[in-house]
C-alpha positions, 0 to 999 in steps of 0.5 A: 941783893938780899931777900928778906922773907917774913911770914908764917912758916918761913923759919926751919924751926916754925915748920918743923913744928908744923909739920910734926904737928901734922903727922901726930894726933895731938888732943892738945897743945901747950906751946911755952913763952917766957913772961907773966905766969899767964895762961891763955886758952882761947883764940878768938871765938873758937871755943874747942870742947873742954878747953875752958875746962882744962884750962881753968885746971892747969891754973889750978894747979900752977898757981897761973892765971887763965885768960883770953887772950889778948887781941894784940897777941892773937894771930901770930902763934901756934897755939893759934893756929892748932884751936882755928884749924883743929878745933881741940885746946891749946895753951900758951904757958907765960911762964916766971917774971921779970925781964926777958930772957928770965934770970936763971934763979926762977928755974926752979919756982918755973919748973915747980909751977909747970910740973902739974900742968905738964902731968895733968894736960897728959891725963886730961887730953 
C-alpha cells in the first residue's frame, strides 16, 4: 500500500525553506514563479509596514505591474506565509510570458527585469 500525503511542508524542498526561513532574519521576501510580469504584494488584509511601498518600487524599476493578489492564488505560498506570520513584505515575482516552462530566449529580458529588483529589495529591506 502506498500513502500518498499532501500539505503544507510535506516536501523536502517546502521545509527546507521553511526551516532556513526560521534561522535567518529576513526583512523581506521575494519568492520567484514563472508567468505574467506581475508582481504581488500582499496577503490578504495583512498590510506589513512599507510593503506597499516597496512594492510599488520594485515595479518601478522591472517594468512589472504590482497587484493584490488573487484570492484563487492566496493561501498556498511562501510569500503567504512570511507577511501572515511575520508581518514584514514579501513578494511574488511572475516573471516572462507565455507558455510554462518559459522558452530559454526570455532569459535575458527576465534577467534584465529582475536585476533592479534584486538590487533594490537588498537596499530597501
Amino acid at each position: 500500500m502506498i500513502l500518498l500525503v499532501f500539505g503544507p511542508l510535506t516536501e523536502p524542498e517546502s521545509l527546507a525553506v521553511y526551516n532556513f526561513t526560521l534561522r535567518h532574519n529576513f526583512r523581506l521576501i521575494l519568492a520567484y514563479h514563472a508567468q505574467g510580469e506581475v508582481i504581488y504584494w500582499q496577503f490578504q488584509n495583512y498590510n506589513p509596514p512599507r510593503a506597499f511601498y516597496i512594492g510599488t518600487q520594485l515595479s518601478i524599476v522591472s517594468g512589472y505591474s504590482l497587484e493584490s493578489t488573487p484570492y484563487n492564488s492566496s493561501f498556498a505560498g511562501y510569500k503567504d506565509w512570511f507577511i501572515q506570520d511575520f508581518n514584514r513584505p514579501g513578494y511574488t515575482i511572475e516573471v516572462g510570458l507565455g507558455q510554462s516552462p518559459l522558452p530559454l530566449y526570455q532569459f535575458d529580458k527576465i534577467y534584465s527585469d529582475n536585476l533592479g529588483i534584486l538590487v533594490l529589495s537588498a537596499i530597501l529591506a
